[in-house]
C-alpha positions in Angstrom: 64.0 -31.4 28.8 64.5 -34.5 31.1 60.7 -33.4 32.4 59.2 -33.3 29.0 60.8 -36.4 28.0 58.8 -38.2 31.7 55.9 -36.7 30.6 55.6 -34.0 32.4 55.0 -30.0 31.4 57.6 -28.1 31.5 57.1 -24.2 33.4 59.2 -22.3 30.7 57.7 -18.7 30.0 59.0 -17.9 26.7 58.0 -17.8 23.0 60.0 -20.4 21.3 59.9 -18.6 18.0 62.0 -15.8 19.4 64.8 -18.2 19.2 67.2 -19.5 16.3 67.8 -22.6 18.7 66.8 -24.6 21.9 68.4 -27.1 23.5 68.0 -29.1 25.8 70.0 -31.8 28.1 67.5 -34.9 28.8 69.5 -37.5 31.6 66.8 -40.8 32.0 68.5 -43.5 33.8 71.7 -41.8 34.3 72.3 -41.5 30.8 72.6 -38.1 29.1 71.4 -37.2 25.6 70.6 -34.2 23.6 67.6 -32.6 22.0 68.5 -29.8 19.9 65.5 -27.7 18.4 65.3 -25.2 15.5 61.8 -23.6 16.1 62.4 -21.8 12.7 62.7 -24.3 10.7 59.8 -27.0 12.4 62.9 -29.3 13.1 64.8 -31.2 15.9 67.8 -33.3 16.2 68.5 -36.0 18.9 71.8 -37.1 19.7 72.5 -40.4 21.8 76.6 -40.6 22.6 75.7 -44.3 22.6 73.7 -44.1 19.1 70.3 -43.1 18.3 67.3 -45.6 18.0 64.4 -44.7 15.9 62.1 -45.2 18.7 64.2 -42.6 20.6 64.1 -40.3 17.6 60.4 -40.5 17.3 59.9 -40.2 21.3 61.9 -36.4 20.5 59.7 -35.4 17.6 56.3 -36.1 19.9 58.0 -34.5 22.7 59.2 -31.6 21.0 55.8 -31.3 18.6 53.9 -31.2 21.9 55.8 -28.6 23.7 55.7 -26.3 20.4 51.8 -27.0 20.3 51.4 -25.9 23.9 53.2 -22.9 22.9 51.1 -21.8 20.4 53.6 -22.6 17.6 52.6 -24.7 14.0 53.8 -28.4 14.2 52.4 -29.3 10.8 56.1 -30.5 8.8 57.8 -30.7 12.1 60.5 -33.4 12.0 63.3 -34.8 13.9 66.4 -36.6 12.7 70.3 -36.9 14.0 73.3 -36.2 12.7 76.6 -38.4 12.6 78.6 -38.1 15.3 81.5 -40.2 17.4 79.9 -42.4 20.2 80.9 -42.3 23.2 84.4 -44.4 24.3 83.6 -44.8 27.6 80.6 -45.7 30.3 80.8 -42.4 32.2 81.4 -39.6 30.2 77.6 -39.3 28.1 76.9 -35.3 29.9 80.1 -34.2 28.4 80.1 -35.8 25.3 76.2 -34.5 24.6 77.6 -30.7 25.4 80.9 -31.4 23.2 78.6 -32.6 20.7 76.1 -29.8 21.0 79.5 -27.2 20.8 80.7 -28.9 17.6 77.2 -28.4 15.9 77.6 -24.8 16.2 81.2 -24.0 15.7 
C-alpha cells in the first residue's frame, strides 16, 4: 500500500474480486495508517490514528480506484469513507493502533 499511496504500481498478482477484503498498512513519513478495501462492494475505508482529513480520504479513493482499474475491476460507485474510531494517545504507537483498529472492525 505505502507504494501505491507514492505513486508507484504495485507487483501484486491476484484478482481483487476473489476477496471479501484487502487491506493494506500505508507508513508515509513515519506515520502509519490504514486502507481497508471491500472489492465487493466498490468501497474503502481509511483510518488515520491521528484523524482522517478529507484530502487524505480522497487521496485513498484515487489510489484504491486506480489499482482496481489496473486490475480489470469496475470503479464506477466506488467510494471511500472512515469510520469512528479512538485516536491515538501517544506519538509512537500509530502501526499498532492501525492493526488494533483493523482487528476491531472485523471482530
Amino acid at each position: 500500500m505505502t507504494a501505491m499511496w507514492q505513486g508507484k504500481s504495485p507487483r501484486l498478482k491476484m484478482n481483487p474480486m476473489d476477496y471479501e477484503v484487502i487491506l493494506g498498512i500505508n507508513n508515509r513519513h513515519n506515520h502509519w495508517t490504514l486502507v481497508v478495501i471491500y472489492p465487493q462492494d466498490k468501497r474503502s475505508l481509511f483510518l488515520d490514528p491521528l484523524g482522517e482529513s478529507k484530502q487524505d480520504i480522497q487521496k485513498c479513493l484515487q489510489i484504491t480506484r486506480a489499482f482496481m482499474r489496473k486490475k480489470g475491476c469496475s470503479v464506477s460507485w466506488w467510494t471511500c469513507d472512515t469510520v469512528k474510531h479512538p485516536k491515538q494517545q501517544d506519538s509512537t504507537s500509530c502501526g499498532i493502533f492501525a492493526l488494533k483498529v483493523h482487528t476491531n472492525l472485523h471482530t
